[in-house]
N, C-alpha and C positions, 0 to 999 in steps of 0.2 A: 331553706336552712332548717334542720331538722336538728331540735333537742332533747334531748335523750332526758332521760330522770334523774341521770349523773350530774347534768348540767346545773353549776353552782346559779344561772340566773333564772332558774326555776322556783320557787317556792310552792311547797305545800301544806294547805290547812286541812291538819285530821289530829287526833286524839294523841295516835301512837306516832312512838317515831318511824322514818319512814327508810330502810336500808336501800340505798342508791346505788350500793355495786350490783343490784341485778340489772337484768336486760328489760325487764319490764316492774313494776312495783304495784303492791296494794297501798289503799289510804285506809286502815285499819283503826276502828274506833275504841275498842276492846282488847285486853291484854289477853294473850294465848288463852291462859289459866281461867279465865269468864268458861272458856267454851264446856269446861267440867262441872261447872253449877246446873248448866244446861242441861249434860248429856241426858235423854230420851226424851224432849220435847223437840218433838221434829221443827213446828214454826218457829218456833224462837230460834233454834239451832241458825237455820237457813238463814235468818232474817239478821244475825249477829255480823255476817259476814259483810252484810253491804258495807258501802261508803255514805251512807244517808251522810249528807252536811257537809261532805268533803268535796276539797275544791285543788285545782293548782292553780296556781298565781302565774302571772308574765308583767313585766313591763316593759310597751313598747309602742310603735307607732304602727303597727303591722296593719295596713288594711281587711289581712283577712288571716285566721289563726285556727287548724286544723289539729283535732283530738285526737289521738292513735289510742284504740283500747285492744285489748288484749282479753282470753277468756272471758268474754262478755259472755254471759249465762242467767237465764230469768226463769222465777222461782214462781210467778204469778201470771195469772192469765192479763190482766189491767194494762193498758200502755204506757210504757218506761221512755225518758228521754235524758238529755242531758241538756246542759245550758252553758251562754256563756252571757258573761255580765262586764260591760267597759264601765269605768267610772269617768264621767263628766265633768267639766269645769266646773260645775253649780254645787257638785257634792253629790248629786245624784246619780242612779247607777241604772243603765238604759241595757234589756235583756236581750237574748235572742234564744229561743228556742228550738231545739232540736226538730226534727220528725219523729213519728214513734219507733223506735228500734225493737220493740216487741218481735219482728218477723226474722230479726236477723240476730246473729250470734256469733263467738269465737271472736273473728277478726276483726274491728269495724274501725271503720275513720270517718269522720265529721268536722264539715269542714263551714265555717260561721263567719260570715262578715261584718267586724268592726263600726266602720262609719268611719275609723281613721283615716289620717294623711299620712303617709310617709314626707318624710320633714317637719311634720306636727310634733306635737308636745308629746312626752313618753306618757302613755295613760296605765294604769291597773289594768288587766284584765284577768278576771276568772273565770274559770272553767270549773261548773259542778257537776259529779258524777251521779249515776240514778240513785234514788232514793230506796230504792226496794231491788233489783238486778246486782249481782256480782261483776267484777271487773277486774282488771290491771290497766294501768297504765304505760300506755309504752313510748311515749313520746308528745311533742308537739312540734308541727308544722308551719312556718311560717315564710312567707316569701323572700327569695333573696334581696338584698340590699334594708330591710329589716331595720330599726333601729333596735337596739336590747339593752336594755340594765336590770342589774339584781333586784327581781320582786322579793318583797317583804313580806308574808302573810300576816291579818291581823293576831294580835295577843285575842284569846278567847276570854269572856267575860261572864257568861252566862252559861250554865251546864242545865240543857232541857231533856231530862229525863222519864220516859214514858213507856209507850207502846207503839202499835200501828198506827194510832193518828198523830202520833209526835216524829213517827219515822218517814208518814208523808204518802201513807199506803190510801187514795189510787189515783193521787195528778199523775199527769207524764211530766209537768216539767218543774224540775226539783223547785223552780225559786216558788210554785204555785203551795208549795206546805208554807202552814200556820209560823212555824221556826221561822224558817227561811222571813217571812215577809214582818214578822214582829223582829227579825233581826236588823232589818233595815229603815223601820220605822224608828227603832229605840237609838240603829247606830250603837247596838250592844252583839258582838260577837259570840257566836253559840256554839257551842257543841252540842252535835244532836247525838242523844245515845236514847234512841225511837226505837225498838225492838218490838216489831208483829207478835203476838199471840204471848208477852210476856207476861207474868204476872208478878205481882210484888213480890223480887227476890233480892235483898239488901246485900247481897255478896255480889250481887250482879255490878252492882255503882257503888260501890263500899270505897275501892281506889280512886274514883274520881273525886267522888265529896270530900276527900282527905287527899287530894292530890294538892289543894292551891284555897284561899277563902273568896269563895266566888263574889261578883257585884249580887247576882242573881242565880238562886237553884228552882226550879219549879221542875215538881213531881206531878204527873199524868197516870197516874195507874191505878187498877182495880176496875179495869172493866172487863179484863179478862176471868175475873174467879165467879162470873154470872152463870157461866157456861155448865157446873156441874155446881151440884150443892154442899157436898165435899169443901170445895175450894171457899166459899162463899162463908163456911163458918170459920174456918181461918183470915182471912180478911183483917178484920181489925187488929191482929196481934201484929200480921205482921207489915203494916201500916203502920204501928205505935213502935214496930222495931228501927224500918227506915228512916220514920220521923226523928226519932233521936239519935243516929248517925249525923243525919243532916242540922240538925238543929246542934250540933254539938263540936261543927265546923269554923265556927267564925265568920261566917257569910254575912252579906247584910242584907238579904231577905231571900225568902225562903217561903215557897208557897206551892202549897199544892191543890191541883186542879182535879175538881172532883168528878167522876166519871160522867159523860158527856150521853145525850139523849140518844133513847135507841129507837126505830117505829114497832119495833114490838111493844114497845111497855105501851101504847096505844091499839096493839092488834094489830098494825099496818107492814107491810116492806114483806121481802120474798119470807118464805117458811123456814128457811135456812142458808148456812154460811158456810162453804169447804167441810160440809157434814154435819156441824154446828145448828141441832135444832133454835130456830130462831121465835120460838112458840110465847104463849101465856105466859109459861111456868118460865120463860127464861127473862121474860120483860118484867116477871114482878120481883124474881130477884137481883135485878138490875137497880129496879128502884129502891128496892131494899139496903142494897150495898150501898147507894149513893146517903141515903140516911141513916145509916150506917157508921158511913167514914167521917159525913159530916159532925153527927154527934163525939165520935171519939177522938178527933183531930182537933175540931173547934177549940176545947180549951188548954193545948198547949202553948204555951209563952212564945213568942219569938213567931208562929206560924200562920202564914194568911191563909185561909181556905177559900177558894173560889168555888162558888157553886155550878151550877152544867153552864157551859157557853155555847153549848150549841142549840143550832134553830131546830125548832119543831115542826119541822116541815119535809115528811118521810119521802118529799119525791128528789130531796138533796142526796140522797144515800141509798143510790140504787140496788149497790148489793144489801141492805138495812145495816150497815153498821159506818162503812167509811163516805166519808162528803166528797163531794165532785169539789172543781176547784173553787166553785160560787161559795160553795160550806166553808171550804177554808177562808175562806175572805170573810162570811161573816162570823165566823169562831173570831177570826184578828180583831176586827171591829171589836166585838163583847168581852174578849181579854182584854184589848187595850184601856175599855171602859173600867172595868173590873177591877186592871195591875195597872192603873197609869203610871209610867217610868220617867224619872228625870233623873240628871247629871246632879 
C-alpha cells in the first residue's frame, strides 16, 4: 500500500507548510524569501535547502515502512542517511538507521523494519530525512493488510538556531545530531534551522523568532566570522542585533551557545577546510570571537550564555571543525549540564 504525500494520514514535521498536490514534496525549513539574504554565499545557499530536522509521521502497526525520496542530491563529501524512529510502549523511541546513501542519488527507496505486529497496537512512526543532502519526498510504502490512522506530528517547542554543527554536518544518521538527541532527552520538539557556513545573519531567523513565543530559543553562531578578519570585526554588533530580536519575543529562555572548540586554536587537526585555511591566525581568532561574544552578550537581561561544550580532544573532529557522532554525544552530555531543562 503506497502513500502518496496527499495522503490526509501522513503527517509532516518541518517549518514550512508543506503543498500535497504535487507528485512529490519538499519538508522546507525556510521561507522562499531567506534564499535572497543569502544570495552569493554558496555554503549557506546549498545548506538552506536541506530538511535538517524534518520528519514524516505514520501511524500504524506496519511491520516494515519504506521511504520513497525523490531528487536525492549531496552537497558534501561525509556520509548521509536517513532514519526511522517507532515509539514504544515505555515512551521511548527505538531507531533504525539507514545505510550511507552518499553513492546513490535521484531515485532512492529505503526500506526499515519496525519490530511491529500487524494486529499490535497502532505506534508513531518517523521517518527523518538527511541532515545536510537535498530531497523530495515521494511517498511511503507499507505492506498490504497494514493497519493506518491519521499521524499527528508534534507542536514544535524549541527553535535551535545555528550553523553546521546545529544542522548535524558530518553524522550519517540524522537522530546522531546534538538537536535531534537533546530533543529526545528534554521531550521538547525542535526546529532545527542549522545552516553550514552561516553566519550571524538576523534576517535569516527574524520570522521564526516572531513566528510563535518559544519554550526555548538557543543561538549557535559566530564561529563562522573566524574565517576572515573582515567578518570577525563585525561580530559583536551583529550578535547584539539578533540578541535583541530574540530577546524581544516573549520566550521563556533564550540562550546562546558560544562558539564551540576548534584544534587549531591548539595547532592540531588538518591545515584546512573546503579551502578554509585552518592555520594559527585562524585558531586565535576563534578564541577571540568566543571572548568576544562572551563579554558583549553576558550582560543582557533575559540571556543565558553557555560557554564552549565541546571536548578538546582534536581526534573527535577529523575534518578540524565538525565532531564524529561520539562529539555529538558529548556536546549533549555538556549542554545538558550547562541548559538543564524541566517541565
Amino acid at each position: 500500500m503506497l502513500l502518496t504525500p496527499a495522503d490526509e494520514r501522513l503527517a509532516f514535521f518541518c517549518p514550512q507548510s508543506v503543498d500535497r498536490s504535487r507528485g512529490d514534496v519538499r519538508l522546507d525549513r525556510f521561507p522562499a524569501a531567506v534564499t535572497a539574504v543569502l544570495t552569493g554565499q554558496i555554503g549557506a545557499l546549498a545548506n538552506l535547502r536541506s530538511s535538517s530536522g524534518c520528519a514524516v509521521w505514520l501511524r500504524s502497526d506496519t511491520p516494515w515502512v519504506e521511504l520513497s525520496l525523490e531528487r536525492l542530491r549531496h552537497h558534501q563529501p561525509t556520509p548521509q542517511g536517513v532514519a526511522c524512529e517507532v515509539h514504544q510502549n515505555d515512551g521511548s523511541w527505538q531507531t533504525f538507521s539507514s545505510a550511507d546513501l552518499r553513492e546513490r542519488d535521484g531515485s532512492v527507496t529505503v526500506r526499515f523494519a519496525t519490530g511491529l505486529e500487524r494486529g499490535g497496537p497502532l505506534c508513531d512512526i518517523s521517518l527523518w530525512l538527511p541532515l545536510i543532502s537535498t530531497c523530495a519526498v515521494a511517498g511511503v510504502l507499507v505492506p498490504d493488510g497494514s493497519r493506518m490512522a491519521q499521524a499527528v506530528s508534534p507542536a514544535p517547542r524549541w527553535l535551535a538556531i545555528g550553523d553546521s554543527l546545529t544542522q548535524g554536518f558530518s553524522v550519517q544518521c540524522p537522530t546522531q545530531n546534538w538537536v535531534h538527541r537533546c530533543q529526545r532527552r528534554w521531550n521538547l520538539p525542535a526546529w532545527n534551522l542549522g545552516v553550514g557556513g552561516l553566519k550571524i545573519e538576523p534576517e535569516v531567523v527574524r520570522w521564526a523568532l516572531e513566528s510563535r513565543a518559544w519554550d526555548l530559543v538557543t543561538i549557535a553562531l559566530g564561529s563562522n566570522h573566524a574565517w576572515r578578519e573582515s567578518d570577525a570585526e563585525t561580530v559583536v554588533e551583529r550578535a547584539l542585533a539578533l540578541a535583541s530580536i530574540a530577546l524581544a519575543g516573549g520566550h521563556r529562555r533564550v540562550a546562546w551557545l558560544l562558539p564551540p572548540y576548534k584544534p587549531c586554536e591548539e595547532g592540531k587537526g588538518p591545515p584546512d577546510f573546503a579551502g578554509v585555511p585552518l592555520d594559527a591566525t585562524a585558531g586565535q581568532r576563534a578564541t577571540r570571537i568566543r571572548a568576544d561574544l562572551r563579554n558583549a552578550l553576558s550582560g543582557l537581561t533575559g540571556l543565558e550564555v553557555i560557554g564552549d561544550l565541546a571536548t578538546p580532544d582534536h581526534r573527535l573532529y577529523p575534518d578540524g571543525l565538525h565532531p564524529t557522532a561520539l562529539g555529538f554525544a558529548k556536546y549533549t552530555d555538556n549542554l545538558q549540564r550547562a541548559l538543564p531543562w524541566s517541565e
